[in-house]
Predicted model as a PDB file, atoms N, CA, C, CB and O in Angstrom, pLDDT in the B-factor column:
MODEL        1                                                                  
ATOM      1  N   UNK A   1     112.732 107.332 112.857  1.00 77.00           N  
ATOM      2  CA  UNK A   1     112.858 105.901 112.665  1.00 77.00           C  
ATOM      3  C   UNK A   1     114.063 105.387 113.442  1.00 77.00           C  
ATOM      4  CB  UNK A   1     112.983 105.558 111.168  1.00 77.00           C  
ATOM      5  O   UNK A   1     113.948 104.299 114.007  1.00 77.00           O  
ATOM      6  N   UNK A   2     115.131 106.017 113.521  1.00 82.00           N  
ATOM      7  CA  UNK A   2     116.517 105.699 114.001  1.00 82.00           C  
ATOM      8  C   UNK A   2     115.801 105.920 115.608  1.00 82.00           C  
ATOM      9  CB  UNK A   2     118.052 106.898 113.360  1.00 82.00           C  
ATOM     10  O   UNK A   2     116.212 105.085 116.414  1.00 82.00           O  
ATOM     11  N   UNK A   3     115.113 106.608 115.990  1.00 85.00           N  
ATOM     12  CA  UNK A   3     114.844 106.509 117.744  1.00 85.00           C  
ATOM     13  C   UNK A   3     114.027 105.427 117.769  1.00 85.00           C  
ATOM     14  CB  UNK A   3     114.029 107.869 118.606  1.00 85.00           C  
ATOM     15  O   UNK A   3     114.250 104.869 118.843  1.00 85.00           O  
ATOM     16  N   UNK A   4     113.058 104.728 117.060  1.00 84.00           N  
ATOM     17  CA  UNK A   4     112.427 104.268 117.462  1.00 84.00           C  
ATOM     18  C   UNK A   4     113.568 102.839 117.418  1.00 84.00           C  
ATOM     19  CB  UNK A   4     111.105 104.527 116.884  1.00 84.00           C  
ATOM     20  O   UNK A   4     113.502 102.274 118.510  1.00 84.00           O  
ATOM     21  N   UNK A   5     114.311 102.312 116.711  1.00 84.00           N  
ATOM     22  CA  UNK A   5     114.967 101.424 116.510  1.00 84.00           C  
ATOM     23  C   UNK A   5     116.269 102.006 117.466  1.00 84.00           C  
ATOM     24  CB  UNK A   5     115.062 101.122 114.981  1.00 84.00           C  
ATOM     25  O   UNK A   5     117.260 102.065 116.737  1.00 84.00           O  
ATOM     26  N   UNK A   6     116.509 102.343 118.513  1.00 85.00           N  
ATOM     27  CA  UNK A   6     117.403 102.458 119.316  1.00 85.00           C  
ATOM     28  C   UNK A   6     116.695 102.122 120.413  1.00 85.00           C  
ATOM     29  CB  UNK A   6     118.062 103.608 119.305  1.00 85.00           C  
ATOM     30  O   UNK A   6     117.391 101.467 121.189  1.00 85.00           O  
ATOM     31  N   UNK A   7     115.241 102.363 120.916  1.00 92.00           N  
ATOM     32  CA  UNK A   7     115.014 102.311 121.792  1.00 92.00           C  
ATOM     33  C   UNK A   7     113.645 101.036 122.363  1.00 92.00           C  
ATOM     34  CB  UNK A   7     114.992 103.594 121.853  1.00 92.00           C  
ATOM     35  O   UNK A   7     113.225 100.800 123.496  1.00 92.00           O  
ATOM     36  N   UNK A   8     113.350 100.572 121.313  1.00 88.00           N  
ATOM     37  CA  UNK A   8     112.525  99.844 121.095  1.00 88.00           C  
ATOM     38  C   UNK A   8     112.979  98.300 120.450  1.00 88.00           C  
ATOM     39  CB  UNK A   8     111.735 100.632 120.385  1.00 88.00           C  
ATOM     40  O   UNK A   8     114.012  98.098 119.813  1.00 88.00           O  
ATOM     41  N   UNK A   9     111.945  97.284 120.784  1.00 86.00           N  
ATOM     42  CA  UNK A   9     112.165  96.096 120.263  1.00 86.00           C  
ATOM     43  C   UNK A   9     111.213  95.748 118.934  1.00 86.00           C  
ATOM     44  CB  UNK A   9     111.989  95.150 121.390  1.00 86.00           C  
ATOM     45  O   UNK A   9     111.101  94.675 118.341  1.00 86.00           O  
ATOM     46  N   UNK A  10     110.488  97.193 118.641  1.00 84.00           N  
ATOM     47  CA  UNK A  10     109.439  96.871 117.584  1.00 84.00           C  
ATOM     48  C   UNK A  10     109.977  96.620 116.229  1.00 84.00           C  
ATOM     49  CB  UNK A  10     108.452  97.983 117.463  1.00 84.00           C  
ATOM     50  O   UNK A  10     111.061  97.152 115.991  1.00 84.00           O  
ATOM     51  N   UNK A  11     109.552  96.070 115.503  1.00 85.00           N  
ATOM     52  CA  UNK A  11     109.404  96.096 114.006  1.00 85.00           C  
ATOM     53  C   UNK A  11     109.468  97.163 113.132  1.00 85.00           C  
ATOM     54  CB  UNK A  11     108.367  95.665 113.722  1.00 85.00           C  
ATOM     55  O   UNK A  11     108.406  97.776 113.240  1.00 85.00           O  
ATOM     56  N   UNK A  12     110.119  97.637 112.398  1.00 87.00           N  
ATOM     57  CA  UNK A  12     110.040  98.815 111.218  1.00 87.00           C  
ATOM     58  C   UNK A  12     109.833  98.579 109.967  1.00 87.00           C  
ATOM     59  CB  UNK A  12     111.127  99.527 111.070  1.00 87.00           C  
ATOM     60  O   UNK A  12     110.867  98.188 109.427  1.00 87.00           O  
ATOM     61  N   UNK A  13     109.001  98.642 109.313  1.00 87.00           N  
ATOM     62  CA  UNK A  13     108.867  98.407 108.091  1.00 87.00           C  
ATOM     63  C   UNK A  13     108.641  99.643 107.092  1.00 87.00           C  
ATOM     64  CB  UNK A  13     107.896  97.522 108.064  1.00 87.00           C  
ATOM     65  O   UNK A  13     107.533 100.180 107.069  1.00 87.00           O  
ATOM     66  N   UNK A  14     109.527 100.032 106.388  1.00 89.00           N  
ATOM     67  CA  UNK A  14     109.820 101.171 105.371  1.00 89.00           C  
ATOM     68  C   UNK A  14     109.541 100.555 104.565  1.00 89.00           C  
ATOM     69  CB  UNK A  14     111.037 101.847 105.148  1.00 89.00           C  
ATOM     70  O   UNK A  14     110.183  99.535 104.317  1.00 89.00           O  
ATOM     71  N   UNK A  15     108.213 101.021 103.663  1.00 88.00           N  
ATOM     72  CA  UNK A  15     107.905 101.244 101.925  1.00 88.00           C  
ATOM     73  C   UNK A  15     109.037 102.216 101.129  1.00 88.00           C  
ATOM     74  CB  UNK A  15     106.237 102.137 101.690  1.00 88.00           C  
ATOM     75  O   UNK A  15     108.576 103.344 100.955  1.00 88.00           O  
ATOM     76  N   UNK A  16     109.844 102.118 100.820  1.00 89.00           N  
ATOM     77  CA  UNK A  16     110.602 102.758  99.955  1.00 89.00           C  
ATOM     78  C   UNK A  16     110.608 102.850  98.142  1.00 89.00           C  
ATOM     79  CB  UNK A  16     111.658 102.274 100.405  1.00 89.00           C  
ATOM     80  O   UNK A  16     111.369 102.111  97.517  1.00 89.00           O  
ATOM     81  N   UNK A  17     109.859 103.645  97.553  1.00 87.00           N  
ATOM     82  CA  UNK A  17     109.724 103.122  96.353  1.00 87.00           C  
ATOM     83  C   UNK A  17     111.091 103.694  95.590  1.00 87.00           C  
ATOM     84  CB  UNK A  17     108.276 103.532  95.711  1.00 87.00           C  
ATOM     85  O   UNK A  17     111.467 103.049  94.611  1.00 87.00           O  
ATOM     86  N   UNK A  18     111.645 104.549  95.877  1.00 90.00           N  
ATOM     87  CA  UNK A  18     112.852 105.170  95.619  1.00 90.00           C  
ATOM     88  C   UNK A  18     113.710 104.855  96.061  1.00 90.00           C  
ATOM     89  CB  UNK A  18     112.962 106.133  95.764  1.00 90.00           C  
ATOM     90  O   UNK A  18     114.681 105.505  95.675  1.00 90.00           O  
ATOM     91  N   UNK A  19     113.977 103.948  96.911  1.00 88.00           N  
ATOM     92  CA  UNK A  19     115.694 103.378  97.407  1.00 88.00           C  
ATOM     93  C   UNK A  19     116.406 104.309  98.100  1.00 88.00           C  
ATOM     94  CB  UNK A  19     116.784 103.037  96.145  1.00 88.00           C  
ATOM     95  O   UNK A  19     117.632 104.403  98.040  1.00 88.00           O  
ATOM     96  N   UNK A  20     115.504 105.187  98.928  1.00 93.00           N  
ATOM     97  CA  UNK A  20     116.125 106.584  99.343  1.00 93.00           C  
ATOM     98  C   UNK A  20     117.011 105.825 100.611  1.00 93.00           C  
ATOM     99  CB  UNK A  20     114.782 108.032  99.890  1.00 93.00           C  
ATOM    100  O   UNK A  20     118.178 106.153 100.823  1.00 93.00           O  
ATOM    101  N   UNK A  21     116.393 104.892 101.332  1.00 91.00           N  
ATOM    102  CA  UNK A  21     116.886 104.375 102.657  1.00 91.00           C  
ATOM    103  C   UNK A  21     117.131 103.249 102.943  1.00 91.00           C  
ATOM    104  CB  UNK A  21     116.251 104.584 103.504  1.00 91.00           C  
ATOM    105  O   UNK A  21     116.840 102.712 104.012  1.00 91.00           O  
ATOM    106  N   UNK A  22     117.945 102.538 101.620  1.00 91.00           N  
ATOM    107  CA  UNK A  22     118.459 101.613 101.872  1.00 91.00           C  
ATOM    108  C   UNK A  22     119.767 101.576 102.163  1.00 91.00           C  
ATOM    109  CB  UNK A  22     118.196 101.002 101.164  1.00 91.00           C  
ATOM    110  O   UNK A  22     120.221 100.442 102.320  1.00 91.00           O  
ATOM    111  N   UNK A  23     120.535 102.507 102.287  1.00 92.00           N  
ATOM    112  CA  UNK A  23     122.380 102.430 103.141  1.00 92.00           C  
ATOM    113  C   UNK A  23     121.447 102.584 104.647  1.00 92.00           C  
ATOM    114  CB  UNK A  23     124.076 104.386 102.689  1.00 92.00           C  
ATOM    115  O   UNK A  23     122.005 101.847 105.460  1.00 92.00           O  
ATOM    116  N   UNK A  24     120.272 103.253 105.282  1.00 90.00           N  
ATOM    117  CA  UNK A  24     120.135 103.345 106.480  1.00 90.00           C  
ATOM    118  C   UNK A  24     119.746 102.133 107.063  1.00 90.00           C  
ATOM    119  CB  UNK A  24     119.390 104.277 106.728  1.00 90.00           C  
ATOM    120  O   UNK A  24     120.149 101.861 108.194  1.00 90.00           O  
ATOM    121  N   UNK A  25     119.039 101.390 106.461  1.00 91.00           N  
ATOM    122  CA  UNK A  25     118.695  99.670 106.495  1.00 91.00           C  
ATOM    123  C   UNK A  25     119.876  98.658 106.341  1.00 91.00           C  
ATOM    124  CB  UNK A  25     117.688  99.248 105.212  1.00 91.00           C  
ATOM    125  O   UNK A  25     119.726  97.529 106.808  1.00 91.00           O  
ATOM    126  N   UNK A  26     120.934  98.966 105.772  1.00 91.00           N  
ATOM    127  CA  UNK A  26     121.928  98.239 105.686  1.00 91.00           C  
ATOM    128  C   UNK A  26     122.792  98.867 106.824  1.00 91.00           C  
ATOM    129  CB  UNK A  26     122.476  98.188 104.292  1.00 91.00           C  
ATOM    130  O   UNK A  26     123.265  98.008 107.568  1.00 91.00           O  
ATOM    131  N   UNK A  27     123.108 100.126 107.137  1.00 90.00           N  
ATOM    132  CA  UNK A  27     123.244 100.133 108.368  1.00 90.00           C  
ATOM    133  C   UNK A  27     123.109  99.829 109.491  1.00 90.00           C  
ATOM    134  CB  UNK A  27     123.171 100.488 108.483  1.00 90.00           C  
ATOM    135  O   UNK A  27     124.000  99.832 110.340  1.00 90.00           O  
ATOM    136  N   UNK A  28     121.660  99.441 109.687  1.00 88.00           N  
ATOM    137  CA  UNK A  28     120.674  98.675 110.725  1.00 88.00           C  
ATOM    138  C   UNK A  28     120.935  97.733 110.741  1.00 88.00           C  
ATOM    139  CB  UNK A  28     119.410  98.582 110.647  1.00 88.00           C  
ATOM    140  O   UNK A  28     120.633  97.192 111.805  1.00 88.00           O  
ATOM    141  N   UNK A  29     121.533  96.955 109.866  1.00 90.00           N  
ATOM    142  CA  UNK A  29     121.524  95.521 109.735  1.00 90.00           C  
ATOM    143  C   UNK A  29     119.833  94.944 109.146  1.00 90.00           C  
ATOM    144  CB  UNK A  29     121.985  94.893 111.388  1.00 90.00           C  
ATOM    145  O   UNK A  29     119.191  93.894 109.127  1.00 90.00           O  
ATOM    146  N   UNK A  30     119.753  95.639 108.939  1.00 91.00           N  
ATOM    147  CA  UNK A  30     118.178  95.749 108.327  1.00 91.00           C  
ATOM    148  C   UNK A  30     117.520  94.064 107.631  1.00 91.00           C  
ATOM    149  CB  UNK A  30     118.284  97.125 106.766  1.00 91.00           C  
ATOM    150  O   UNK A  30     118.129  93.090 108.073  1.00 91.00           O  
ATOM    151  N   UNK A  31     116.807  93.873 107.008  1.00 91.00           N  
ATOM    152  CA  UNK A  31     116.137  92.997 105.575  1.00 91.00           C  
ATOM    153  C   UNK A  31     115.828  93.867 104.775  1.00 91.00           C  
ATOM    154  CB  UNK A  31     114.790  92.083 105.692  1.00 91.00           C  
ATOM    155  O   UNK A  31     115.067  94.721 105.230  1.00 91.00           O  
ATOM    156  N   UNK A  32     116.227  94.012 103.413  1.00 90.00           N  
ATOM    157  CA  UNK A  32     116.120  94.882 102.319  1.00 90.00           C  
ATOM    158  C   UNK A  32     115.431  93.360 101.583  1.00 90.00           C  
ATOM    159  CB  UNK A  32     117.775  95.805 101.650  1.00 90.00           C  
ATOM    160  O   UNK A  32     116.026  92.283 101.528  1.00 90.00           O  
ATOM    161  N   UNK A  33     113.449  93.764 100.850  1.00 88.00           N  
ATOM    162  CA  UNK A  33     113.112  92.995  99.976  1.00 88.00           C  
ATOM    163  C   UNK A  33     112.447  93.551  98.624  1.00 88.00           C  
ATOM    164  CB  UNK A  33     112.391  92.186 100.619  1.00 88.00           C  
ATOM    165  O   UNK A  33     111.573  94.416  98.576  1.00 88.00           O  
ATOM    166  N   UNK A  34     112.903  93.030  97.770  1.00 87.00           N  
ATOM    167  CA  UNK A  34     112.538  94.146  96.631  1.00 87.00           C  
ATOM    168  C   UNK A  34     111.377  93.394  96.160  1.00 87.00           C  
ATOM    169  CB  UNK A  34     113.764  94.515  95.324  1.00 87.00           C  
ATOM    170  O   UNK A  34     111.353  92.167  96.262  1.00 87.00           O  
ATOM    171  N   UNK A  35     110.387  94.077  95.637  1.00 86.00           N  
ATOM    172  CA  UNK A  35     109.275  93.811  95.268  1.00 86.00           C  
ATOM    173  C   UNK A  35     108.978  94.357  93.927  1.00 86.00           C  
ATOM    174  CB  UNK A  35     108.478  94.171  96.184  1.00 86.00           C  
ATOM    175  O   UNK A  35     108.970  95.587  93.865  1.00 86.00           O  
ATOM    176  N   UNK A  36     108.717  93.663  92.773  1.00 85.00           N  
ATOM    177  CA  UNK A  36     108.562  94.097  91.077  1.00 85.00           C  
ATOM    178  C   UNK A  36     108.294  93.475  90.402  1.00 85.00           C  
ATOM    179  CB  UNK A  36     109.403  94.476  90.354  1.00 85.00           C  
ATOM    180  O   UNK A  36     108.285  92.344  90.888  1.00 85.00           O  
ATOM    181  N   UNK A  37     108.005  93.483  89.364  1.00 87.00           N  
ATOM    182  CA  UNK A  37     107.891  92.417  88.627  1.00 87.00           C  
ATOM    183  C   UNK A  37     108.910  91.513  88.211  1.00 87.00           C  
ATOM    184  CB  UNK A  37     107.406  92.767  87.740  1.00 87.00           C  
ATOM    185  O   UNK A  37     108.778  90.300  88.378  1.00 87.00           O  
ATOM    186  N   UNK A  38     109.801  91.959  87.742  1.00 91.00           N  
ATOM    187  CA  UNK A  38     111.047  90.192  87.621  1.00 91.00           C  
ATOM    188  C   UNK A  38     111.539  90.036  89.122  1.00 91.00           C  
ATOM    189  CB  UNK A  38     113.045  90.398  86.348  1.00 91.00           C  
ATOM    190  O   UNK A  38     112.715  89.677  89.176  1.00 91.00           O  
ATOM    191  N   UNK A  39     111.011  90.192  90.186  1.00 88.00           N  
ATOM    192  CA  UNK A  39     111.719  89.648  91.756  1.00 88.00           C  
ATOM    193  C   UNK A  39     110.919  88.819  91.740  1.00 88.00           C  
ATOM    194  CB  UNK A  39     111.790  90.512  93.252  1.00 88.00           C  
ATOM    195  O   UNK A  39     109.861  88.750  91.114  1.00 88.00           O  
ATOM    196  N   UNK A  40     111.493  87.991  92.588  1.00 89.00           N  
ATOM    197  CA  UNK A  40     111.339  86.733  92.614  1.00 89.00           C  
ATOM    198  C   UNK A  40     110.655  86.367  94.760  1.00 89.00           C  
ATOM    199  CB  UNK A  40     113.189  86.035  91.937  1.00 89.00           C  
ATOM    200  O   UNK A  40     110.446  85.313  95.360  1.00 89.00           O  
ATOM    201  N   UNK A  41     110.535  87.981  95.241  1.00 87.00           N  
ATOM    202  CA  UNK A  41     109.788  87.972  96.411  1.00 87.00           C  
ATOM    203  C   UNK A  41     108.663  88.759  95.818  1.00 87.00           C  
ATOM    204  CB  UNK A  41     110.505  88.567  97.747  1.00 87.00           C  
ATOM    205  O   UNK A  41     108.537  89.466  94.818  1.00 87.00           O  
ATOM    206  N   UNK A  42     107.821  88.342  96.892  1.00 84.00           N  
ATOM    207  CA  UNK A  42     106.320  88.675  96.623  1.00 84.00           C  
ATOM    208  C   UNK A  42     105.096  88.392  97.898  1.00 84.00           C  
ATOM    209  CB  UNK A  42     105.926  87.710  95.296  1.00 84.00           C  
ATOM    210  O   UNK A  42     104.930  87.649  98.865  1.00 84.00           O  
ATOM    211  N   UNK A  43     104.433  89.454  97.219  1.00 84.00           N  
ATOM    212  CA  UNK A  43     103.345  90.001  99.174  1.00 84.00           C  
ATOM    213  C   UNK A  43     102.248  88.701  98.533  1.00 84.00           C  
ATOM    214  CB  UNK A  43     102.042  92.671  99.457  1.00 84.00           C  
ATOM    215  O   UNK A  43     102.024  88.745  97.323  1.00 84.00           O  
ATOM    216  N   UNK A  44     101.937  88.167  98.924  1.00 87.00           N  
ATOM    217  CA  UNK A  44     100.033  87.071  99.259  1.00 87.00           C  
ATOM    218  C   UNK A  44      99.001  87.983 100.310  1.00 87.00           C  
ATOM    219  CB  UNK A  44     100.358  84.992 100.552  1.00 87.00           C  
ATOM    220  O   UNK A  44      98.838  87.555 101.453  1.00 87.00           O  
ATOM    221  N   UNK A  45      98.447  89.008  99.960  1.00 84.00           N  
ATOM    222  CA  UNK A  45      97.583  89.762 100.829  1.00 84.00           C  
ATOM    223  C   UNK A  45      96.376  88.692 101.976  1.00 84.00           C  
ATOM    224  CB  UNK A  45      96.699  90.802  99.635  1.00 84.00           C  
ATOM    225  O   UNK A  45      95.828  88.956 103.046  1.00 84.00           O  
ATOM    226  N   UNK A  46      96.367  87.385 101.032  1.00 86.00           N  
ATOM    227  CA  UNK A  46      94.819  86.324 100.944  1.00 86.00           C  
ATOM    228  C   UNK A  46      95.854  85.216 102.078  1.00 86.00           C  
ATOM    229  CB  UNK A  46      94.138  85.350  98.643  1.00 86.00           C  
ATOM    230  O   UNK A  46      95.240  84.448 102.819  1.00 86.00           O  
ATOM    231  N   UNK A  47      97.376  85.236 102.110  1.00 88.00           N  
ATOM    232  CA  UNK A  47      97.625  84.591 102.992  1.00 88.00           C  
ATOM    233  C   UNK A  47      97.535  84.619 104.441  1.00 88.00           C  
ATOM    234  CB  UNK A  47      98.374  84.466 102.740  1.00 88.00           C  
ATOM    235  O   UNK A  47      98.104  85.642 104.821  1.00 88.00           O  
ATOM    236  N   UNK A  48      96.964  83.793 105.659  1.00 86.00           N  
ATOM    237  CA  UNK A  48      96.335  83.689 106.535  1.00 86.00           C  
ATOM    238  C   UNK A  48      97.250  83.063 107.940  1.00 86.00           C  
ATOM    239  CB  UNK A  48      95.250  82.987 105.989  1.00 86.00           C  
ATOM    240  O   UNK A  48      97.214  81.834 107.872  1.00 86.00           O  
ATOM    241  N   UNK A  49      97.897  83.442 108.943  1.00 82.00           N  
ATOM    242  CA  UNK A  49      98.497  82.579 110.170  1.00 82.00           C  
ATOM    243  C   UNK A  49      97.833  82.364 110.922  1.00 82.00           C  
ATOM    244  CB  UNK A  49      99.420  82.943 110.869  1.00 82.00           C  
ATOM    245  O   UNK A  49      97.701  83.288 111.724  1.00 82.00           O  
ATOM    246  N   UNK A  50      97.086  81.233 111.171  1.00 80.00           N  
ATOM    247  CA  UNK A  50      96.284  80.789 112.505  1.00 80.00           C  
ATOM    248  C   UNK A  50      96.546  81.347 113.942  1.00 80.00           C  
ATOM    249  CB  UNK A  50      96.494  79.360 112.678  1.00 80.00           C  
ATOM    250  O   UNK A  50      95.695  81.545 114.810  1.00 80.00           O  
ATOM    251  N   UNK A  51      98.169  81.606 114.033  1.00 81.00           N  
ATOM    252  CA  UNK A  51      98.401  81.599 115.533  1.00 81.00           C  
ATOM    253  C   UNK A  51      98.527  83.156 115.440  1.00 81.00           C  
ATOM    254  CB  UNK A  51      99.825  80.630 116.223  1.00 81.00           C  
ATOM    255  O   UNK A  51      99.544  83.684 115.889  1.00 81.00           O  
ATOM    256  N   UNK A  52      97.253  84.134 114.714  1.00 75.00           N  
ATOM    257  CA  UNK A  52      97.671  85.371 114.718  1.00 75.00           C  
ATOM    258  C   UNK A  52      97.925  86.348 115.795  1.00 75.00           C  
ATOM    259  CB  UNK A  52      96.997  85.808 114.082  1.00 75.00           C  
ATOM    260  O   UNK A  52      98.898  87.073 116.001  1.00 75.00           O  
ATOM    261  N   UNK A  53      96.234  86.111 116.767  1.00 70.00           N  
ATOM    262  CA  UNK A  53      95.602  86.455 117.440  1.00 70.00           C  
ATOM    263  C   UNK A  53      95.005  85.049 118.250  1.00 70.00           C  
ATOM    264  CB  UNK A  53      94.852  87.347 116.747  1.00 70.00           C  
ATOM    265  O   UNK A  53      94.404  84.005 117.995  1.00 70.00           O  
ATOM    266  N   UNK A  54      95.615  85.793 119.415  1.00 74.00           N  
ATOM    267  CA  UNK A  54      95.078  84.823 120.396  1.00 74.00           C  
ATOM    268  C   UNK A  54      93.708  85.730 121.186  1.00 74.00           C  
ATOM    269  CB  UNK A  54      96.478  84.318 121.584  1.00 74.00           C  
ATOM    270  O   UNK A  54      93.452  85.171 122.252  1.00 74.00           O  
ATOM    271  N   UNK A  55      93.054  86.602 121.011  1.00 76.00           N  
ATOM    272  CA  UNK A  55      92.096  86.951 121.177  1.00 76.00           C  
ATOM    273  C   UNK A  55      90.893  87.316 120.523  1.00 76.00           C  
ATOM    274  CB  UNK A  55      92.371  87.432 121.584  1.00 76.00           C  
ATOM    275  O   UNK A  55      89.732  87.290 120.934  1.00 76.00           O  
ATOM    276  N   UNK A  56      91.516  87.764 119.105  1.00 81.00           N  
ATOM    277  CA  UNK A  56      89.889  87.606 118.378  1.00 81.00           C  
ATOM    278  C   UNK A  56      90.501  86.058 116.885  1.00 81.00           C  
ATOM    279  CB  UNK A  56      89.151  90.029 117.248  1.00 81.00           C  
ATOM    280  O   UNK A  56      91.484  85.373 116.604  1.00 81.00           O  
ATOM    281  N   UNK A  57      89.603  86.215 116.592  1.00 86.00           N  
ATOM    282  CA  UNK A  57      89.622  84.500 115.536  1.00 86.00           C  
ATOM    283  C   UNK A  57      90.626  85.284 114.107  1.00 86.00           C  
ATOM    284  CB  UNK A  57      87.179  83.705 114.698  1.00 86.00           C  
ATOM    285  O   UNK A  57      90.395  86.462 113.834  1.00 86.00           O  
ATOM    286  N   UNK A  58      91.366  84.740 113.550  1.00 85.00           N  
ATOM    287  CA  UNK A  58      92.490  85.358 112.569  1.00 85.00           C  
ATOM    288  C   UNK A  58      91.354  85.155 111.657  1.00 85.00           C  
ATOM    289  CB  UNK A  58      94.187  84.572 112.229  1.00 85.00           C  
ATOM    290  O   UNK A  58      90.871  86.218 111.267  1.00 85.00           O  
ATOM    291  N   UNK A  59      90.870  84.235 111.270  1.00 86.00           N  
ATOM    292  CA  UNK A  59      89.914  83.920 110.009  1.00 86.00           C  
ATOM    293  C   UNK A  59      88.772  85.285 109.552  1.00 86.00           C  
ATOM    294  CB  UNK A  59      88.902  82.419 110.509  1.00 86.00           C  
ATOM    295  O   UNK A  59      88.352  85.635 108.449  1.00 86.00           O  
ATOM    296  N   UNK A  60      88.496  85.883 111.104  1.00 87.00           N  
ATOM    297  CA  UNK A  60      87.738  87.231 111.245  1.00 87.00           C  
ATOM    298  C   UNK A  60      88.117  88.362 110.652  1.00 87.00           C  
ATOM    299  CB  UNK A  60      87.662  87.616 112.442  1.00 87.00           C  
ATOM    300  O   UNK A  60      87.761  89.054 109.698  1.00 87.00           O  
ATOM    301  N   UNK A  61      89.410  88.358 111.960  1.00 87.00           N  
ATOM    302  CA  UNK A  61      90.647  89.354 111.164  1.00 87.00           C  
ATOM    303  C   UNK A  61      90.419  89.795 109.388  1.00 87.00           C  
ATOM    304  CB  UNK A  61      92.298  88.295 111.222  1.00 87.00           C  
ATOM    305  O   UNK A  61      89.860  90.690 108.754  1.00 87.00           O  
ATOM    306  N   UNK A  62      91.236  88.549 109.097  1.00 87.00           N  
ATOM    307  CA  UNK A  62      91.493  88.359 107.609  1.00 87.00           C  
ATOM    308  C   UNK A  62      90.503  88.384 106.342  1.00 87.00           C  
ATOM    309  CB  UNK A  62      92.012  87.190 107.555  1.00 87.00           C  
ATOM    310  O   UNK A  62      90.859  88.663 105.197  1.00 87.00           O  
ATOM    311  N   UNK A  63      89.055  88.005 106.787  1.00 90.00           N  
ATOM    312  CA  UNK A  63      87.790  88.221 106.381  1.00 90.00           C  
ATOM    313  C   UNK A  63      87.762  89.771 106.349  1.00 90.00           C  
ATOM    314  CB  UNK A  63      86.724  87.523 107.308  1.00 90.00           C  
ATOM    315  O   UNK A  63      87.407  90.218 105.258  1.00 90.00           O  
ATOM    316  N   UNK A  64      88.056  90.687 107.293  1.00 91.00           N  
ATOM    317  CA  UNK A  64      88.095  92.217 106.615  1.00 91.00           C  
ATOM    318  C   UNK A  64      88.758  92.842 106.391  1.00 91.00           C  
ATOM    319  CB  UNK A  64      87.711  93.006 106.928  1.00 91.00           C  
ATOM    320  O   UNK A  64      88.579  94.017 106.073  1.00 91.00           O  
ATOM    321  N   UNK A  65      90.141  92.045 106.515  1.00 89.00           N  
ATOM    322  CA  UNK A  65      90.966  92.700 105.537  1.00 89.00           C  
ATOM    323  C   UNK A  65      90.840  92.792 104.171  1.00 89.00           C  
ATOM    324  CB  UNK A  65      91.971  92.295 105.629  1.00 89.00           C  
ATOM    325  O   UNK A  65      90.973  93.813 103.497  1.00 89.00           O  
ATOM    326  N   UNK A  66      90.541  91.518 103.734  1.00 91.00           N  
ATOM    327  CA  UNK A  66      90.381  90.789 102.357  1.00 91.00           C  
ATOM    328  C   UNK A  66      88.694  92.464 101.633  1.00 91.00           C  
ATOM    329  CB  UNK A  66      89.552  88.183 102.838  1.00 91.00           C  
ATOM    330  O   UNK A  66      88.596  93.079 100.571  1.00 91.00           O  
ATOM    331  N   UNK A  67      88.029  92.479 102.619  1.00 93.00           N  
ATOM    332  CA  UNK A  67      86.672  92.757 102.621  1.00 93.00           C  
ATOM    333  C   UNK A  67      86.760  94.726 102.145  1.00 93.00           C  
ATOM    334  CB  UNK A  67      85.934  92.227 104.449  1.00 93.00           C  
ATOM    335  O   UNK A  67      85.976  95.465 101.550  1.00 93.00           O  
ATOM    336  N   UNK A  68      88.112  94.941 102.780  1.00 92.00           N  
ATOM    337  CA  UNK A  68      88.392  96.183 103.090  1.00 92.00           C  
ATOM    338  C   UNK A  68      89.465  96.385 101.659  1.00 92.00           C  
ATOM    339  CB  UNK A  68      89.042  96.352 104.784  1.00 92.00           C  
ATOM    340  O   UNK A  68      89.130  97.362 100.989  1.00 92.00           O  
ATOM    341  N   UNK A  69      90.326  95.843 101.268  1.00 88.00           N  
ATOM    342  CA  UNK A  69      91.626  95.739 100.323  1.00 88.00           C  
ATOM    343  C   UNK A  69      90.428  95.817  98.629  1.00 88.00           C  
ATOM    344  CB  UNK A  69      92.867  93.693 100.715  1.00 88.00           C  
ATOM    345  O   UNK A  69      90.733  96.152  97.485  1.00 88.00           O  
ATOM    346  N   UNK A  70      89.201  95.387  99.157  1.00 90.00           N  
ATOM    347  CA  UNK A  70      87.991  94.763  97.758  1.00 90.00           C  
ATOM    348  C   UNK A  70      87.589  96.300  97.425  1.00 90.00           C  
ATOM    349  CB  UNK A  70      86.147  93.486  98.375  1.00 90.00           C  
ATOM    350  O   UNK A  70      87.507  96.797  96.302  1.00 90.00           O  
ATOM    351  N   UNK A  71      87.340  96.985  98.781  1.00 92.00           N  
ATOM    352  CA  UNK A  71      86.749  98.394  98.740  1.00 92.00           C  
ATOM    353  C   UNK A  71      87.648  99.213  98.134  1.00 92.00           C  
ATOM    354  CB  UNK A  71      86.406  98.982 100.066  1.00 92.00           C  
ATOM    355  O   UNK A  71      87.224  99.994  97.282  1.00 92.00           O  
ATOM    356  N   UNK A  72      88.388  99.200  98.305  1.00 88.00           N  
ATOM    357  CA  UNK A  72      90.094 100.248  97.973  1.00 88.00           C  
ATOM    358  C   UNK A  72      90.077  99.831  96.660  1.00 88.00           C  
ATOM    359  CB  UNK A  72      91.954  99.761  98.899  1.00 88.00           C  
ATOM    360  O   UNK A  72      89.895 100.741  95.851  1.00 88.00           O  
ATOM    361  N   UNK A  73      90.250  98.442  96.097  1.00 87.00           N  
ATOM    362  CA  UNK A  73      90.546  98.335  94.683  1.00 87.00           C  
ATOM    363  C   UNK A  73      89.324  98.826  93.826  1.00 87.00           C  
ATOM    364  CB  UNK A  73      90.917  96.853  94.336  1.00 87.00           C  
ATOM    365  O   UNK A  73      89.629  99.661  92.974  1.00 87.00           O  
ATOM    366  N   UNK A  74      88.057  98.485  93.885  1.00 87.00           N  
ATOM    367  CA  UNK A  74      86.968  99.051  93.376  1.00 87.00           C  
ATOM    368  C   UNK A  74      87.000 100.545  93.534  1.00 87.00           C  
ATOM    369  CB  UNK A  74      85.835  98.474  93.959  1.00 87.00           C  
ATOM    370  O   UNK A  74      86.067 101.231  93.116  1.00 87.00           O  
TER     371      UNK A  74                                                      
ENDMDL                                                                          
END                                                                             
């Protein structure tokens, strides 16, 4: 993770359910967001950005995500 964030301009996003790597994120200068029940941040899976994809239609996209997230929970 530390190479890819030295050498790259990409995005990292660590699931941490244990808090194992949050001094390495605060090191980074990171965004640390906690997610639980009394936090007061929170994921919208059903939320949608128009300007997702400029090559296939986001509404498509998001139609199987939504379609795919239905399969997993069942």
């Amino acid at each position: 993770m530390t190479n890819v964030f030295l050498v790259t301009n990409d995005d990292i996003i660590v699931c941490d359910p244990e808090g194992e790597y949050y001094p390495l994120i605060n090191k980074m200068q990171g965004q640390v967001i906690r997610i639980s029940p009394p936090s007061k941040d929170y994921v919208n899976p059903m939320d949608i950005n128009l300007d997702y994809s400029d090559d296939e239609n986001p509404l498509a996209l998001k139609s199987d995500f939504i379609l795919s997230l239905c399969e997993l929970i069942t």
